[in-house]
N, C-alpha and C positions, 0 to 999 in steps of 0.2 A: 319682433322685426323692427318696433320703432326704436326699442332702447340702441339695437346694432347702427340703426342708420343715424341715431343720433352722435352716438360714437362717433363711426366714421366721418362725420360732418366734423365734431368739435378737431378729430384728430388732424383733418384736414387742413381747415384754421391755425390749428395752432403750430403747423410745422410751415408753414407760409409766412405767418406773421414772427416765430418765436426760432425761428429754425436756420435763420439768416441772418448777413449784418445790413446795412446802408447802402443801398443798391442807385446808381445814377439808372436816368435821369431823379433830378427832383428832391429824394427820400435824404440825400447829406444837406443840400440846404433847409430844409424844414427843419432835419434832426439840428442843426445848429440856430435853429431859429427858436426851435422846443428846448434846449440847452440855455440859451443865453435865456429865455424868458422863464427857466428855475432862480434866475438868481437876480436879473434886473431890477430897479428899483420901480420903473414905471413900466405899470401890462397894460397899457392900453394901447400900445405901438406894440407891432411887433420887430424886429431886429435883426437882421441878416448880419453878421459878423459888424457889430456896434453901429448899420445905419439902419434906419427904417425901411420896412418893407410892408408897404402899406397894400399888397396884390390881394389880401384876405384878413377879414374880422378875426380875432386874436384866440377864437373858444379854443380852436386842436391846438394850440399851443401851448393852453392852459392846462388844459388834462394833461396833454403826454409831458407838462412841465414837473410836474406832482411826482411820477413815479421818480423822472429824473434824478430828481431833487434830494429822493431818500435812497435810491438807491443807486444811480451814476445813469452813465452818457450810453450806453451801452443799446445796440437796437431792440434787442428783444424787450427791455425793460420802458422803450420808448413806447412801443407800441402794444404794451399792456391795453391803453383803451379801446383800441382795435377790437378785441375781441366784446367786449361792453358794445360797439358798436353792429358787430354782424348779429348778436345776440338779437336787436333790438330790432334791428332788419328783420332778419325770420321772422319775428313775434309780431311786427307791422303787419308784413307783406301776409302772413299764415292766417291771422286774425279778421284781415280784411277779405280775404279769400273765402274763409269760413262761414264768416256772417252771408255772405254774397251767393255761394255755391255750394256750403254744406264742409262740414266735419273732413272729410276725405280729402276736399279739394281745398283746404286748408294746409295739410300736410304736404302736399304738392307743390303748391306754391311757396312753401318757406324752402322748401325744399331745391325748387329750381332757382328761386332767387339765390339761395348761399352757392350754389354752382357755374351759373352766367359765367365764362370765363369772363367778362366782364367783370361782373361784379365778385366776382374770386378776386381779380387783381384788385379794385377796391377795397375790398376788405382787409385783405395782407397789407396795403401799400400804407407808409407814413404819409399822408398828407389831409388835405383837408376835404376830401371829398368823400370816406366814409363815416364821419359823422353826418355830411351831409344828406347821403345816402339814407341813411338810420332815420332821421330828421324828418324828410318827403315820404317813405314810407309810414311813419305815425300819422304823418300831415293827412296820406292819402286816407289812411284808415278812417280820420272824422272828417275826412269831405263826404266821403260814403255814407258813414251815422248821419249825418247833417242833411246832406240832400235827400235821404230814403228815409228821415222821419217821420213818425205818425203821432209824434205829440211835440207840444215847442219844448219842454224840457230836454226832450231826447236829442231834438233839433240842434238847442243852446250849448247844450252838453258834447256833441261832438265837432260840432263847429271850435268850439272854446278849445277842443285836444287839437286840432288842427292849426291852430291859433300857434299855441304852446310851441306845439314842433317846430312851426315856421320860424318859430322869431330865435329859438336854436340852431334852425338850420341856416338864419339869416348871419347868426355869430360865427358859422363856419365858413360860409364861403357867399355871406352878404346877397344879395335881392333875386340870384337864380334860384335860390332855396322856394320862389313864390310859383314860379314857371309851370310846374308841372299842376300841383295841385289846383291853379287859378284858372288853366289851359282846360283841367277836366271838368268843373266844372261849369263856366263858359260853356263848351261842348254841350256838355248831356242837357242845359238849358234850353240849346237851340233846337240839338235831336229831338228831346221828348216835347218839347214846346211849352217847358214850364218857365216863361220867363220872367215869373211872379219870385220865384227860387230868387232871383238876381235884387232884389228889393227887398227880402226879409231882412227885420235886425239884428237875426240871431246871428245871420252870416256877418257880420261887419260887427259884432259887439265886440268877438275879438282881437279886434285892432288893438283896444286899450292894452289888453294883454301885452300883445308887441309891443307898445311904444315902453310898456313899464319894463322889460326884459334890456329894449334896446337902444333907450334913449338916454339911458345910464353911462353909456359905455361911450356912446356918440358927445356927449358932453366932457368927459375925460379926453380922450382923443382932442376935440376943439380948444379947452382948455391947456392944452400941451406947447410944446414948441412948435411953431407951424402947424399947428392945428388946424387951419381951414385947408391948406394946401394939403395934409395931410387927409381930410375928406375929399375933398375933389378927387384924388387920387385911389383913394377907397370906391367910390360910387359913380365918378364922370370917367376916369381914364380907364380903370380896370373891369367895368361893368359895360357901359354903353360900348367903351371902346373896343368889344369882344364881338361886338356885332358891326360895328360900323367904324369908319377910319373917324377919329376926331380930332381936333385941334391942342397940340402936345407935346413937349419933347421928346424925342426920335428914343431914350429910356424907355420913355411909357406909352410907345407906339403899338399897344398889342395887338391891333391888326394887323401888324406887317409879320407878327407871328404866326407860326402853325395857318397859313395860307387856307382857307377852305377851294372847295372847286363842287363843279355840280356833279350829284350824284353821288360824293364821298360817302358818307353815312349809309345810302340802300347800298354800293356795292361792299363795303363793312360791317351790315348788319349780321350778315352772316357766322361771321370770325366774334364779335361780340356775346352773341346768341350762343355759342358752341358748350357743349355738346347737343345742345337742347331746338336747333335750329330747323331740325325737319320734322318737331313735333309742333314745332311753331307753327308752321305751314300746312299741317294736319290740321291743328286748333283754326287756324284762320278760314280754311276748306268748311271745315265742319260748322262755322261761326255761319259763314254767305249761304249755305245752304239750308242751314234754321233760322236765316232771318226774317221771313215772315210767320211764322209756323206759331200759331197760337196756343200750342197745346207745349210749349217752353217758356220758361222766364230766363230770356235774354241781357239780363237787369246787369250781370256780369259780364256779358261780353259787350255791352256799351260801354260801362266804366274802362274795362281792359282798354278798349277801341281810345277811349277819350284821353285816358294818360299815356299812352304811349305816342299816339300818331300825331296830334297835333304838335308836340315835343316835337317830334323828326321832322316836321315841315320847318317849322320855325327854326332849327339849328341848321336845316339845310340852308336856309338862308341868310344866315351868318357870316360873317366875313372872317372867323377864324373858326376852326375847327379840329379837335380833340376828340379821338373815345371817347374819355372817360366823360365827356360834357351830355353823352347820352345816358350813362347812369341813371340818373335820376325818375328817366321815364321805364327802366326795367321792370318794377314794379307790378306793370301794366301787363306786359310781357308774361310774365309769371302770371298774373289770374287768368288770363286765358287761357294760358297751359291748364291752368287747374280747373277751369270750368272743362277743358275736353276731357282731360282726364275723369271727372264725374259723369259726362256725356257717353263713355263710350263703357262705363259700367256693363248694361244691359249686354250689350253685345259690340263691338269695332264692325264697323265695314272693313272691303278687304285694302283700302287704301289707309286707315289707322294699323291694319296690321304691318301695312310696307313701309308705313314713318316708324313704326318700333324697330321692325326688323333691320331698317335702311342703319338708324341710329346705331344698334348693334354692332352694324359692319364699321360704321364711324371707329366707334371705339376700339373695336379690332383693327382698324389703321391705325388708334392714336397708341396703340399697346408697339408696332410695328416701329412707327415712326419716333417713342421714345425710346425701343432696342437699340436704334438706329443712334439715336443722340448719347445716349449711356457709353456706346461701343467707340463713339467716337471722344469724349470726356474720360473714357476710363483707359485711355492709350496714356493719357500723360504721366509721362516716366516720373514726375516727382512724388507719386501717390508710393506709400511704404506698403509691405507687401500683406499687411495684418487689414490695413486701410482696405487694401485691393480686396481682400475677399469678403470685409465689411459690406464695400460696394457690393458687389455681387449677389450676396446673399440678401440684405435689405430689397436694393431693384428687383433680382430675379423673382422675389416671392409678389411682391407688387404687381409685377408685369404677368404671373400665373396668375393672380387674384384677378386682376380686370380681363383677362384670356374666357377663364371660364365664368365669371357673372354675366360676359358678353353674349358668350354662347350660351347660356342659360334665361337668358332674355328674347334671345335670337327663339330659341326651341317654345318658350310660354307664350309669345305673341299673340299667337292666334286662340287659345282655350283662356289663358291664365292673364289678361292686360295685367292687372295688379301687378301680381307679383313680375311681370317683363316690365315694368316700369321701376321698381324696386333694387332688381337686379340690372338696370342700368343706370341708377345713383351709383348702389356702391360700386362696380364695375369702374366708374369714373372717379371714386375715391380714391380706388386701389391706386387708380395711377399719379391722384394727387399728396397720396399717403408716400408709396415705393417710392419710384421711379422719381418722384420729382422732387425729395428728400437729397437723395444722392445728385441728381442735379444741382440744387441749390448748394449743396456742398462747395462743388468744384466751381460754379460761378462765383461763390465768395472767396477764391482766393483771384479772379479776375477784377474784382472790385475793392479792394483791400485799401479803400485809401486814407485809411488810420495809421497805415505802414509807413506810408508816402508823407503824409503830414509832420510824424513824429521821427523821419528820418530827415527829412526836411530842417526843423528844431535843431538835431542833432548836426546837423552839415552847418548851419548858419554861426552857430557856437557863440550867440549872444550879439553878435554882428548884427545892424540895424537891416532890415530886411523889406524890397521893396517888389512888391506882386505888377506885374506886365500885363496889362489887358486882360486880368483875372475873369472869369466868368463866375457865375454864383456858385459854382461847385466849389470851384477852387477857394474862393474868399472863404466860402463853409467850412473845407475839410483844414484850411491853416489854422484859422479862427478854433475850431475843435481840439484840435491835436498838436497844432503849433504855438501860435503864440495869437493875444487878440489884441497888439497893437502893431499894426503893420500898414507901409503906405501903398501906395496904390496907384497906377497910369495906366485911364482907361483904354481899351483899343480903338479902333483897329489899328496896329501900330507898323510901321516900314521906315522908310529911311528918312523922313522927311520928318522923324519923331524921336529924331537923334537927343536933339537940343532938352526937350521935355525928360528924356531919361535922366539927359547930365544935371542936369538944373534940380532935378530930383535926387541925386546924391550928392550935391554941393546943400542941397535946404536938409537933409538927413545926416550925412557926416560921411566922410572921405573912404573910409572902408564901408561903406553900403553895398548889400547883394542884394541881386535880381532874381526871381524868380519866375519863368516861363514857360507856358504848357509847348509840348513841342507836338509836332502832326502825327498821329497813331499813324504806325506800322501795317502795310498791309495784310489783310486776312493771311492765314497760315493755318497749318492741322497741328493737331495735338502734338504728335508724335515727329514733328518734321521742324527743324530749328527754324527759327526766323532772323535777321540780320538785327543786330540788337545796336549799331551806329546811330547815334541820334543825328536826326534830319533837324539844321538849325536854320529857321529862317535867316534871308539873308542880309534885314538890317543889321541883324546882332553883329557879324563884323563887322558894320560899318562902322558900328556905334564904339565898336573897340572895345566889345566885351568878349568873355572866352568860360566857355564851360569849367567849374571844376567839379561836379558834378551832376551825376544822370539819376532821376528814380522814374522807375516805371511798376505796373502792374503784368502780369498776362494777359496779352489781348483787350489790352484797356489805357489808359491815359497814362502819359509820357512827358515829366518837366527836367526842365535843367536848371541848376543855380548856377548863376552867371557873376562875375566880377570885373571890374575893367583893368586890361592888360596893364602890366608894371612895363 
């Protein structure tokens, strides 16, 4: 059973990560930041289409520069480390489970960790938050060793891996990587009232660690061009500035992004959590009702309690907020899962049997709800008809596999917990193996924008080429696929930005073209044509420019190159 379920896991992984190409948001600027730094001269910046982009420490760009490098630009080859990285997740998140709760509830927790649709989409996704991820899970595992040691060696010893992780997780995405693990410990110092824990030197030896990991890299960066400007912007605009508005160019205002509001994250937790969200709620049930109970060691569901929740307090009160910024405390999440699942061995009461069963029927909707989305992706008439039964037969056997492991979950509830928890991993396989296979299919030809880029190339025909209020996708996918010297007028642009256009093909040369994103098309079904006219904003003819031509995607981003009328 574990060889299958490890299967199913890896198969899952690797058609997420390797089974797609560069999916917006996000994934084409990185992959062009992971491109340009296979071949740039200085990695200590990183690079957005040849300027700095100082929003993250440089590590995921190193890695997924490597495969790059030997083997091309290509996505699946980008995110080779990817899979290095959920590997390392399980092995954290499984190990600290183990130690905590027992062999079983080891396997559980790696187990629900690789499935969080959260942490799924971390795991698949190019950026810098599953090594992160990888990172705070080792972290957690020797905060655990460290505070529950019974000799200074053991102590020294997993404080020191805790150390390690951090100061990798600090090269990925810089001083959140301390958040979680610093938060749990804190916690369980005040809960259990060891506040002697907070003054030992084993906890603090490995700072040295970090500084020798990461003050290498901080000295390069400094040493650079704009090197100090170039840290403030690493650690004061991109860091502080996530929680609090501060003092900055209206570029590097990152609280004015992704808005927080109260309550985002509780009423989200849910959809993060998924499929695993009413066992969560089980675990938590069963956590408040053994919490005085002397005849259990609770040791695991403080830890759980301490790296997840105080995460969620402190991100609620953030002034920008993101999913994925909850990641990190998943972790937590997951032991607890696995301490219930060891709990309810003996025997479930009948309200663990109604989160199994509940869960079940979850996934029996989520089998419904991707029929629903396959039937409505496999209408488009450009799919050939070898393709169409392709489709079909890969989803339809998908959609029967999670059908009956649901119902097979649903039926062992109550005599068999095990194996109804077993048979709703892979039941949730199935449909992250079938169904969402084919899926990914047909949303990569809505995201295609290597098509866009290098048609782009081919329209401009060596003509000096100047990008209109580019957003980072766009600089990304030119920069990739087009060409990487190109100019640039930032937005937001109207009629009052006439002069800046012209003035920029007088400083570039007389036959200069424009390139500008035009406003997506409204939603439309598969199968029902949509008005394919581009919508030009209306300074372009003020400015006395004129389409010659259009690229678009399906259902996705839409530019035109523009010339100025003869």
């Amino acid at each position: 059973m574990i060889v299958w379920l490890g299967l199913a896991l890896l198969m899952a992984w690797c058609i997420g990560m390797f089974g797609r190409g560069y999916w917006t948001p996000d994934e084409p600027r990185e992959a062009d930041i992971a491109w340009r730094m296979s071949w740039q001269a200085d990695k200590a910046v990183p690079l957005l289409a040849g300027e700095p982009f100082c929003e993250k420490p440089p590590l995921t760009y190193w890695l997924a520069a490597v495969p790059i490098g030997l083997l091309g630009e290509q996505a699946w080859i980008a995110r080779l480390p990817n899979l290095l990285y959920a590997l390392i997740t399980a092995l954290g998140v499984g190990l600290l489970a183990s130690r905590s709760a027992g062999r079983f509830a080891g396997l559980v927790a790696a187990a629900c960790m690789s499935t969080f649709l959260l942490s799924y989409q971390v795991a698949i996704w190019l950026a810098t938050d599953a090594p992160l991820l990888a990172s705070v899970s080792v972290a957690l595992l020797g905060a655990y060793v460290g505070f529950y040691a019974t000799t200074g060696k053991e102590r020294l010893r997993g404080y020191l891996l805790m150390h390690a992780a951090l100061a990798v997780g600090f090269l990925s995405k810089s001083a959140v990587a301390w958040m979680v693990p610093a938060m749990a410990i804190l916690t369980l110092s005040i809960w259990e009232r060891r506040w002697r824990e907070l003054l030992r030197w084993e906890l603090y030896a490995g700072l040295l660690l970090q500084a020798a990991i990461i003050l290498p890299w901080v000295w390069f960066v400094y040493r650079g061009d704009d090197g100090p400007q170039h840290l403030k912007t690493f650690f004061w605009n991109n860091l502080v500035g996530r929680f609090a508005t501060v003092d900055a160019p209206a570029d590097l205002q990152y609280a004015a992004a992704h808005r927080n509001s109260p309550g985002k994250y509780l009423i989200e937790l849910p959809v993060y959590l998924f499929p695993w969200t009413l066992l969560v709620i089980a675990a938590a049930r069963r956590a408040w009702r053994q919490r005085q109970s002397s005849r259990h060691d609770n040791r695991a569901v403080r830890f759980a309690i301490a790296a997840s929740v105080p995460p969620l307090v402190l991100l609620s009160l953030a002034a920008t907020a993101r999913n994925i910024y909850f990641a990190p405390a998943l972790p937590g999440v997951a032991l607890l899962i696995a301490w219930w699942a060891r709990e309810i061995l003996p025997g479930p009461d009948r309200w663990d049997v109604r989160a199994l069963r509940a869960t079940a029927a979850l996934l029996l909707l989520g089998v419904v709800v991707c029929a629903a989305a396959l039937i409505l992706v496999g209408a488009d008439s450009s799919s050939g008809i070898s393709r169409h039964w392709t489709f079909v037969a890969i989803a339809g056997l998908g959609l029967l596999a999670a059908a009956f492991f649901s119902a097979r979950a649903w039926a062992a509830a109550g005599d068999h917990v095990v194996y109804s928890q077993w048979a709703l991993l892979l039941g949730y396989c199935a449909l992250l193996i079938g169904p969402a296979s084919q899926l990914y299919h047909q949303v990569d030809t809505w995201q295609d924008l290597a098509k866009i880029g290098r048609s782009v190339e081919r329209g401009a025909a060596g003509r000096p080429l100047i990008l209109l209020a580019p957003d980072e996708t766009t600089r990304a996918v030119i920069d990739m696929y087009a060409r990487t010297a190109v100019g640039s007028i930032s937005g937001p642009l109207d009629a009052a930005d006439i002069e800046r256009v012209r003035s920029a093909a007088a400083a570039a040369a007389p036959d200069s073209l424009f390139l500008v994103q035009l406003p997506k098309l409204a939603p439309g079904l598969p199968w029902r044509a949509r008005p394919q006219e581009p919508t030009l904003p209306a300074w372009i003819e003020a400015a006395n420019l004129q389409p010659i031509e259009t690229y678009s995607v399906p259902y996705g981003r839409r530019y035109a190159l523009l010339r100025f009328r003869r």
